[in-house]
N, C-alpha and C positions, 0 to 999 in steps of 0.2 A: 621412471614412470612417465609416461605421455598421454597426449587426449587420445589420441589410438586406442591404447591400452582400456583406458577408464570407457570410452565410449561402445568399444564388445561388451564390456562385462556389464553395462545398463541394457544393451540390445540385449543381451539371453535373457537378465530378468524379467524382461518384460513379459504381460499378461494379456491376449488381447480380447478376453473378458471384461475386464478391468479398464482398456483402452478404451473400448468402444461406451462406458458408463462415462467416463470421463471426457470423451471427446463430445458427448451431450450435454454434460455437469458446468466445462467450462464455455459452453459457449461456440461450440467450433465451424459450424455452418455457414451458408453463404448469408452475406449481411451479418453475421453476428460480431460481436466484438473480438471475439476468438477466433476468426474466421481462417482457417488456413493450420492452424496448430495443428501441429500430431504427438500423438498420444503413447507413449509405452505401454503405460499401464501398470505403474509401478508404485506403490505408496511412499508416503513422505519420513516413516523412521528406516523404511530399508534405502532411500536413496542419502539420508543423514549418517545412516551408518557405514555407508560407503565410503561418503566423505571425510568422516576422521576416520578408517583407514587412509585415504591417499592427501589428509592431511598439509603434506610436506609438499604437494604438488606447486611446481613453479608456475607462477603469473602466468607465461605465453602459452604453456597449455591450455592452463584455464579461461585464458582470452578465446583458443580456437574452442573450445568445448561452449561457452556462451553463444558462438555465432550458430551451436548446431539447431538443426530443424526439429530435433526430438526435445518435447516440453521439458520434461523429466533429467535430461541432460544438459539444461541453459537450468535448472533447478540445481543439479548439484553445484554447478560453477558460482551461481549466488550462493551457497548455503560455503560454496569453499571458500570463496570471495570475505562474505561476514566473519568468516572464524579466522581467517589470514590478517585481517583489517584489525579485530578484534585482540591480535599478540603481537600485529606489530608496531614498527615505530614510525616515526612522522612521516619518513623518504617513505616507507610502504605504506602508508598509510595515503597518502598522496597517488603515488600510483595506481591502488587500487581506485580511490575516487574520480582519480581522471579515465581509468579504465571503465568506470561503471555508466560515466555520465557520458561516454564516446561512443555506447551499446545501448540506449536505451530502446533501438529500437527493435532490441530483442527478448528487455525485459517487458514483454508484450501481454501480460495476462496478470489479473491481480493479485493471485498469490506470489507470483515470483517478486510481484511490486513491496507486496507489505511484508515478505521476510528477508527483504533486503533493502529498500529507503530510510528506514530507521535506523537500521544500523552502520548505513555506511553513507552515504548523503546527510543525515543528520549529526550521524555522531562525529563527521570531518566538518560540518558546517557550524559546530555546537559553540566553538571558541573564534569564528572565523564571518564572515561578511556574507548573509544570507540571502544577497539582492538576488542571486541566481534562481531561487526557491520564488522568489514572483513572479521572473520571467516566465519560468517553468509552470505555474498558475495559468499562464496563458499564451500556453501554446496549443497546435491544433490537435496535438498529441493527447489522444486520451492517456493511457501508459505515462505521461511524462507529466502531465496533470496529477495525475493521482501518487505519484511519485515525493511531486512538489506538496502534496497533505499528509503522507505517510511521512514524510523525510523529519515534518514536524512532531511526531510522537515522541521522538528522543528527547526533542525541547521539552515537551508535556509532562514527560518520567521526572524530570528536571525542575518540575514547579515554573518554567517559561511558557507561556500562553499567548504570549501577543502576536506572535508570527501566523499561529493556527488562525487567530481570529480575524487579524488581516486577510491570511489569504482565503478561507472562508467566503467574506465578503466581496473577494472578487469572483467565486465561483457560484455565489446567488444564484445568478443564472445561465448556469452550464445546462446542458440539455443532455448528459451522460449520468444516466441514472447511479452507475458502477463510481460517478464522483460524488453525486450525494449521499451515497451511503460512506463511504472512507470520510469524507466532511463531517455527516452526521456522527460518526465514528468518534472522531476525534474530540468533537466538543463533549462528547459524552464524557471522554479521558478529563476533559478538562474539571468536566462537574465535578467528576470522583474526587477530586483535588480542591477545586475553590466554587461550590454551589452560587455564591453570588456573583462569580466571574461569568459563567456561565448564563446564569439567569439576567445578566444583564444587555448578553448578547443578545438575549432571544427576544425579550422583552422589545429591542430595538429591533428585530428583523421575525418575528415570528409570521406577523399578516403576507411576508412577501416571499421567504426562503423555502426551498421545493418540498413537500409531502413527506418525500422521506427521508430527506434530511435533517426534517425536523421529530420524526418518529423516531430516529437512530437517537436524535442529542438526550429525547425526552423519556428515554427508554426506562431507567432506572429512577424516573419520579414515579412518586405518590400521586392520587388522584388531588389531593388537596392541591399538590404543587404545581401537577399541569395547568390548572384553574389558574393560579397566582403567577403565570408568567404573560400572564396576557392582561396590558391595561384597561382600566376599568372602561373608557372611549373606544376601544378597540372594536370593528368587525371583526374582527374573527374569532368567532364566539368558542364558548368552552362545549358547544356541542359539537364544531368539528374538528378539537384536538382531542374529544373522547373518539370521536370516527376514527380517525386514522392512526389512531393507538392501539386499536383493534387490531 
């Protein structure tokens, strides 16, 4: 099996129905964040069931199939990439995470991001020296930003919270919406787990953390509770965390 092989059998799939809905969906226009993507057109359990067919596919193919131009086929290579990373052992385990972090500028668009920094950035970062994950916090890279928030959901599944919330705080004020929501995202994971970890975050940054960052965290409160995260001296009243809760 090679990337040749796997990379016709994604071109026939393709739909370009489905391409052109998706070449809108994600963003692919001039100036947008996706801006240059191309699109197959192909959904995410038929490109999953591709990949555990060619399963057994070696590393350097799946390196040349990451650098292709078609979304859909840098999709299977992270979805091969997780499940390789996922059976193997430390030496592959290793090479896949230095393989992932050598391309990130292919992991270019936020689903490729959040079905692959978890599981493979986090979960090689999980026993090992996370400094890289603040770098990655800020850099000019949106893609490698949002990387460095998703990477930390593994910590989260894990009952670790302190890395999200550090690096949270440094991304206060990013000005990439597509990072406030993965931020907002993630504290949310945290609430599910420790309600007053959470709430304590907010409590300290609710007046000053982005709109919808903070509608992502406070998503799954009670009306009583959004009231209760804002101090009682606080401007920013409980009538505009009812607005943008809406």
């Amino acid at each position: 099996m090679n990337a040749n092989e796997i990379s016709k059998r994604l071109l026939e799939m393709g739909n370009k129905e489905d391409a052109r809905f998706l070449q809108g969906f994600f963003k692919t226009g001039p100036g947008q964040y996706g801006e240059g993507d191309i699109f197959l057109g192909i959904r995410v359990p038929v490109v999953r069931k591709l990949a555990k067919e060619y399963q057994d596919i070696p590393l350097k193919e799946t390196a040349i199939l990451l650098k292709s131009p078609y979304h859909e086929i840098r999709l299977f290579a992270l979805i091969s990439l997780v499940t390789t990373f996922a059976n193997g052992d430390e030496i592959i385990q290793k090479k896949i995470y230095d393989l992932y972090l050598a391309n990130t500028a292919y992991i270019n668009n936020w689903d490729l991001v959040d079905i692959s920094a978890p599981n493979i950035a986090g979960a090689y970062l999980f026993t090992r020296n996370r400094r890289l994950l603040y770098q990655m916090a800020k850099s000019k890279s949106l893609w490698e930003r949002r990387i460095a928030v998703l990477a930390t959901f593994y910590f989260i599944k894990n009952k670790q919270f302190t890395d999200l919330l550090k690096i949270a705080e440094i991304l206060l004020n990013d000005q990439e919406d597509l990072i406030h929501k993965a931020t907002g995202w993630m504290l949310r994971e945290v609430g599910k787990r420790d309600t007053d970890c959470l709430e304590e975050f907010l409590q300290k940054h609710c007046r000053t953390m982005p709109r919808t960052m903070l509608r992502y965290a406070i998503e799954k409160f009670s009306p009583s509770e959004k009231k209760c995260i804002s101090p009682a001296k606080s401007d920013y009243s409980y009538k505009h965390l009812d607005i943008i809760t809406k």
